[in-house]
C-alpha positions in Angstrom: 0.0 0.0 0.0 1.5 3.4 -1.1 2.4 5.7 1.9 2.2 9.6 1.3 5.6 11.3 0.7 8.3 13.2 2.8 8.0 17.0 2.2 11.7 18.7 1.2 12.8 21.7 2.8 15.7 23.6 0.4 17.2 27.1 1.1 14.3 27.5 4.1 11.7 26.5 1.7 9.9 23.6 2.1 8.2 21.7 -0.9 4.6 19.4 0.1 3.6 16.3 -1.4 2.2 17.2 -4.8 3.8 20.2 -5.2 6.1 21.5 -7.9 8.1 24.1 -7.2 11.2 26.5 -8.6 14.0 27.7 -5.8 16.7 29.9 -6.0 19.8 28.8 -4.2 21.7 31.9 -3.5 25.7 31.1 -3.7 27.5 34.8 -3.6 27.3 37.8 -5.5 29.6 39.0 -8.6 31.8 41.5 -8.3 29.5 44.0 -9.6 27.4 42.9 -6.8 24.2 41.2 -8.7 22.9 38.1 -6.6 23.9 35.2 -8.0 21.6 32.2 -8.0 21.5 28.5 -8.5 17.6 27.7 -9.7 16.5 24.1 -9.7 13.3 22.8 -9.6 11.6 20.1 -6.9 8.9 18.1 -7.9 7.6 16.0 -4.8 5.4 13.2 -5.6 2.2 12.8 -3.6 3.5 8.5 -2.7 6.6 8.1 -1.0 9.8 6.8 -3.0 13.6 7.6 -3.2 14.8 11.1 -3.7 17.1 11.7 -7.2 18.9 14.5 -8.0 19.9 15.2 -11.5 22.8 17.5 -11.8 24.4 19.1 -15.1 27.1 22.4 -16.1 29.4 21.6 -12.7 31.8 22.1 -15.6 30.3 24.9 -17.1 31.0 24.6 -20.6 29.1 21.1 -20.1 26.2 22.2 -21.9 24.2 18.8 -23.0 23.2 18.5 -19.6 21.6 21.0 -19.9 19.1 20.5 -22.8 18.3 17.0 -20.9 17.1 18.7 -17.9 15.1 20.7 -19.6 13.4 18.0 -21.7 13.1 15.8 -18.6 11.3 18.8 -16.7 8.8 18.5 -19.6 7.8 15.5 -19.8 4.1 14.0 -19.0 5.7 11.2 -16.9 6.3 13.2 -14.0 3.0 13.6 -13.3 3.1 9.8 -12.1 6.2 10.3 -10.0 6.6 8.6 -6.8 9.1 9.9 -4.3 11.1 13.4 -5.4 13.1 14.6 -8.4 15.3 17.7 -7.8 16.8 18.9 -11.3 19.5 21.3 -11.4 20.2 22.2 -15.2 23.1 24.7 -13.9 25.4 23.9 -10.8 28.3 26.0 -12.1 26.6 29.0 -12.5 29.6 31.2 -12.8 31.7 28.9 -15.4 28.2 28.9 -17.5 28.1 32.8 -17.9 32.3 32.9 -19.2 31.6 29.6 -21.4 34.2 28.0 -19.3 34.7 24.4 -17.4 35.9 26.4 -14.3 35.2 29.1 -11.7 36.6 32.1 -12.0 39.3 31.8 -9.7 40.2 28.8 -12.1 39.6 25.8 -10.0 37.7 22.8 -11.3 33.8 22.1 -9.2 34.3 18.7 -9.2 37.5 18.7 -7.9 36.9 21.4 -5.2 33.6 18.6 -3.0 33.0 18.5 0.1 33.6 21.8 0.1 33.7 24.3 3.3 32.1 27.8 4.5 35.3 29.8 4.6 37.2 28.1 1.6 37.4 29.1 -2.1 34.4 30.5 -4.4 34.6 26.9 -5.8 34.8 25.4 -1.9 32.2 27.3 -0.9 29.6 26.2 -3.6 30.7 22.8 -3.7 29.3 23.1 0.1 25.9 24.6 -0.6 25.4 22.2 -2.8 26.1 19.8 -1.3 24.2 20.5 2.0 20.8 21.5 0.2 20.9 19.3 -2.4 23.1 15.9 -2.5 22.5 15.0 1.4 19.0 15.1 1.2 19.3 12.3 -1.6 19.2 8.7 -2.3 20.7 9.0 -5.7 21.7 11.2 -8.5 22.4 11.4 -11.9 25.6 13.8 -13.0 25.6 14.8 -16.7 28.9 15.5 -18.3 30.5 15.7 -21.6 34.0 15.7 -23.2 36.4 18.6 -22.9 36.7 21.6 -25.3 37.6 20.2 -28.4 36.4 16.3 -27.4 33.8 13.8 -27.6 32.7 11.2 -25.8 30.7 8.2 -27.0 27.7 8.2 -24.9 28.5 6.0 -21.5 28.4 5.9 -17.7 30.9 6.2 -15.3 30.4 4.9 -11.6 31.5 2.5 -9.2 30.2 -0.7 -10.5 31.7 -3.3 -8.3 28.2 -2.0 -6.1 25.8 -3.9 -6.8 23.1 -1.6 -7.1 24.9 1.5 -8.4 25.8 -1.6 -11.7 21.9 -2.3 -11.8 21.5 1.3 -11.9 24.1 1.7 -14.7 22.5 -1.2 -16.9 18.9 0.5 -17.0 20.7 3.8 -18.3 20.9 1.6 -21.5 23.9 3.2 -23.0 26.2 0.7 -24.8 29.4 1.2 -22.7 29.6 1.4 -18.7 33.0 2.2 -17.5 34.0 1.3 -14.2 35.9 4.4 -12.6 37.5 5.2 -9.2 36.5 7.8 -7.1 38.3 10.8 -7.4 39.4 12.9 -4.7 37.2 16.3 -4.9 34.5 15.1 -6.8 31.0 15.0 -6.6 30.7 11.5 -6.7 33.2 11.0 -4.2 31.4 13.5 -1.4 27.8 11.8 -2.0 28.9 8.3 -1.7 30.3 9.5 1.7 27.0 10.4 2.4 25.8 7.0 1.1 24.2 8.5 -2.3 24.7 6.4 -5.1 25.8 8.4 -8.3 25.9 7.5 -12.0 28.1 10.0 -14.1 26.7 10.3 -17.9 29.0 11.3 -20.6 28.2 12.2 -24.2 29.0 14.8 -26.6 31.5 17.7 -26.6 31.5 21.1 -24.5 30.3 24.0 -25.8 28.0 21.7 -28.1 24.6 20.6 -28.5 25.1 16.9 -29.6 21.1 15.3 -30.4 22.3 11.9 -30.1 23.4 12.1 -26.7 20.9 14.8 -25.6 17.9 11.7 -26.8 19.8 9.4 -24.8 20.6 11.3 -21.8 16.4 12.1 -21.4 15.5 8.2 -21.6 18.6 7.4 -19.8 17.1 9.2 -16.7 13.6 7.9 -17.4 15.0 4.3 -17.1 16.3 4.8 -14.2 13.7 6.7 -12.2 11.4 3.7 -13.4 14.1 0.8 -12.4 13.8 3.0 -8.8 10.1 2.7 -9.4 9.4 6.0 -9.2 7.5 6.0 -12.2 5.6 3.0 -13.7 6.7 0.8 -15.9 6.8 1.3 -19.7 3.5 1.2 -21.7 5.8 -0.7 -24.3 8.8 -3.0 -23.4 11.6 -1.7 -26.0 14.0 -4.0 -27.5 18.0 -2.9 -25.6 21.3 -4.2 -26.2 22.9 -5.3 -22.8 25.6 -3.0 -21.9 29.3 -4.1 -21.5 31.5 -3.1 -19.5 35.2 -2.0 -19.4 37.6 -2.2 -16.3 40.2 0.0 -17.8 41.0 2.8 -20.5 43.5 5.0 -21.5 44.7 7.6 -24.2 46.5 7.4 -27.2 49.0 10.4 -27.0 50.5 12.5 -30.5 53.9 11.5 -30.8 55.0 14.8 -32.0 53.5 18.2 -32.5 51.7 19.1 -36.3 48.7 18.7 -37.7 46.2 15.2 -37.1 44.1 13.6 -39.9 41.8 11.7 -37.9 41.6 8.1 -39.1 39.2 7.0 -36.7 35.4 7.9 -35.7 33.9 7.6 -32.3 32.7 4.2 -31.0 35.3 2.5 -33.9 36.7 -1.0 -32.6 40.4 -0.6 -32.9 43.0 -3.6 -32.7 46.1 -3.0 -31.3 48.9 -1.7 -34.1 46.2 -0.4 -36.0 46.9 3.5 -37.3 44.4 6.3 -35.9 45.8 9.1 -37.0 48.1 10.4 -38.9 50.2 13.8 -38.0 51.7 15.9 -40.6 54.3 18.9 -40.1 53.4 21.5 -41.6 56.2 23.4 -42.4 57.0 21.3 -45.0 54.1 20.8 -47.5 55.6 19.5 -50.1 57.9 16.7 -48.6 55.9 16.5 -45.0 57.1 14.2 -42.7 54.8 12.1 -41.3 53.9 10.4 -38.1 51.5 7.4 -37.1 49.1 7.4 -34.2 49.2 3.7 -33.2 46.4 1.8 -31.2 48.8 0.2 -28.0 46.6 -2.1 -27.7 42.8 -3.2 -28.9 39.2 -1.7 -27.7 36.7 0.8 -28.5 37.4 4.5 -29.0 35.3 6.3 -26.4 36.6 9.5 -26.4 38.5 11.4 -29.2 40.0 14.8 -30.0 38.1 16.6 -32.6 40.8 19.7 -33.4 43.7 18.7 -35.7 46.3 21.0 -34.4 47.7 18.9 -32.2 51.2 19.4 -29.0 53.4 16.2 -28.5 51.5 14.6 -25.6 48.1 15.7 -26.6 45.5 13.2 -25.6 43.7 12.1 -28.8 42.4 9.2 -29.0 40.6 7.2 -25.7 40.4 3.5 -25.9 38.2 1.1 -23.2 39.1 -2.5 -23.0 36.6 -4.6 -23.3 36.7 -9.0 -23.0 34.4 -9.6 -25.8 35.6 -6.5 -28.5 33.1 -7.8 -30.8 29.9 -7.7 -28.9 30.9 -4.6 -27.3 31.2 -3.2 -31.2 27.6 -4.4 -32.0 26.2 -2.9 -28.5 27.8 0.6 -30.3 26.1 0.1 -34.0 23.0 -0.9 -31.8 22.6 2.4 -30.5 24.2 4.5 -32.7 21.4 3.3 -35.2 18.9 5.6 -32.8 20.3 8.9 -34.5 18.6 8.5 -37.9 15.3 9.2 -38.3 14.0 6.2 -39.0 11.4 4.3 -36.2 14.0 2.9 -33.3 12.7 1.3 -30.2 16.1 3.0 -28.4 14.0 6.7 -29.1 10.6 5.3 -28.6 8.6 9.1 -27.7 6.4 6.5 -25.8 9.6 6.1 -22.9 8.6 10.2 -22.3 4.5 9.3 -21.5 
């Protein structure tokens, strides 16, 4: 028998069972001295169930995330909610307005959790944020994407070795799930020492609107919420690949500086020896010399540099292991056939109802 919900206090504001409401988080001012805000939006379900948070622009050139909140917030689904979804399409508030991944005094959000009162701009918000938000959660969903200049194949990162952060994972429906250490700083880190259980979604490029992973992202989070049975269960079962997961990855580096001819798309299987690249100098157009980009060894490419003017040591080309390459492959054609336009159980619009 369904037992009415918890009501959520944020920021001194306290949100009823079958309420919907916007808040604004106040974090600091600008120098100019114009209040600056975090909005996000709580939507508290008249039955009691978990509380998620979905977060997106802690790197605020991270702008996918953004688009996917916003489509989420929309759709008729929530009406059915059970327990409470608090979306915040814009942690770093400050990064967002420059178009950059940091905070103006340069450091890195994710990097900056738990936070403290007296610390950093970055410290500080990392603690608000914490505080109001992750703590009063059972779980959350962080949306990423590459770097400047990178893409990422769409995926999840999280501790998977738990069994019910990899049940989590596997309902995202994604094609690759990467198992990834906790990192000192990070988000991720500070909720699971609060015992919240976080997926990290990556897709797309910064600064970009990428449809593909945007599409994904939205029924990602719908899966998820319904595996947590917070809202029912599909009208209509859709046909998924089962993801696979890889234990380790790492990035093929240019072996000298010049320009790269890319050799290799995203979500490619690669053998090991095989040629990615190929770097040019280009001083010398008409006898350029010419230097490989070699695949150490064989996997997927997950991640990949999209500017050709490359340094020696630049990161290029990211590779995931995988113990069945092959399946892991067809997981990637699988769900890569979802961008067309044609009918695809993967973008079913009935996962939004």
């Amino acid at each position: 028998m369904a037992t009415k919900n918890k009501p959520v206090t944020i920021n001194g504001v306290t949100i009823q069972p079958g309420e919907r409401r916007v808040i604004e988080l106040p974090i600091g001012k600008l120098y100019t001295h114009i209040d600056v805000n975090i909005p996000l939006q709580v939507i508290c379900g008249k039955t009691s169930g978990p509380t998620l948070f979905i977060s997106a622009a802690i790197h605020g050139d991270e702008l996918n995330g953004i688009e996917i909140a916003r489509r989420l917030l929309t759709t008729s689904a929530l009406k059915r909610l059970r327990g409470t979804l608090i979306v915040i399409p814009v942690v770093n508030i400050f990064g967002i307005i420059q178009h950059s991944r940091y905070l103006p005094d340069r450091r890195d959000l994710n990097r900056s959790f738990p936070g403290s009162t007296r610390g950093s701009l970055a410290a500080r918000l990392a603690h608000i944020f914490l505080q109001e938000v992750v703590q009063q959660c059972d779980y959350g969903i962080d949306l990423h994407t590459g770097a400047i200049h990178r893409s990422n194949l769409p995926q999840i990162r999280a501790n998977l070795d738990d069994t019910e952060t990899k049940e989590l994972a596997d309902a995202f429906s994604v094609p690759v799930l990467l198992n990834a250490n906790l990192r000192d700083g990070s988000l991720r880190q500070a909720a699971a020492e609060h015992g919240v259980k976080v997926l990290l979604y990556e897709a797309g490029e910064a600064l970009r609107f990428d449809e593909l992973s945007i599409r994904a992202g939205v029924r990602g989070i719908l899966s998820v919420m319904r595996k947590l049975a917070m809202l029912p269960a599909a009208k209509k079962q859709t046909k998924r690949q089962e993801p696979f997961v890889a234990r380790s990855s790492s990035w093929e580096r240019a072996p000298q500086s010049g320009i790269l001819r890319s050799l290799t798309a995203l979500g490619s299987r690669v053998k090991a020896g095989d040629v990615l690249g190929v770097i040019s100098d280009p001083s010398d157009l008409f006898d350029p010399t010419e230097y490989p980009v070699i695949a150490q060894y064989g996997g997927l490419v997950i991640g990949r540099s999209n500017i050709p003017l490359v340094n020696e040591g630049d990161a290029l080309f990211h590779i995931a292991r995988f113990e069945d390459i092959k399946e892991a492959a067809a997981s990637v054609e699988f769900f890569q056939a979802g961008a067309d336009n044609s009918p695809n159980p993967i973008f079913d619009d009935q996962m939004l109802t």
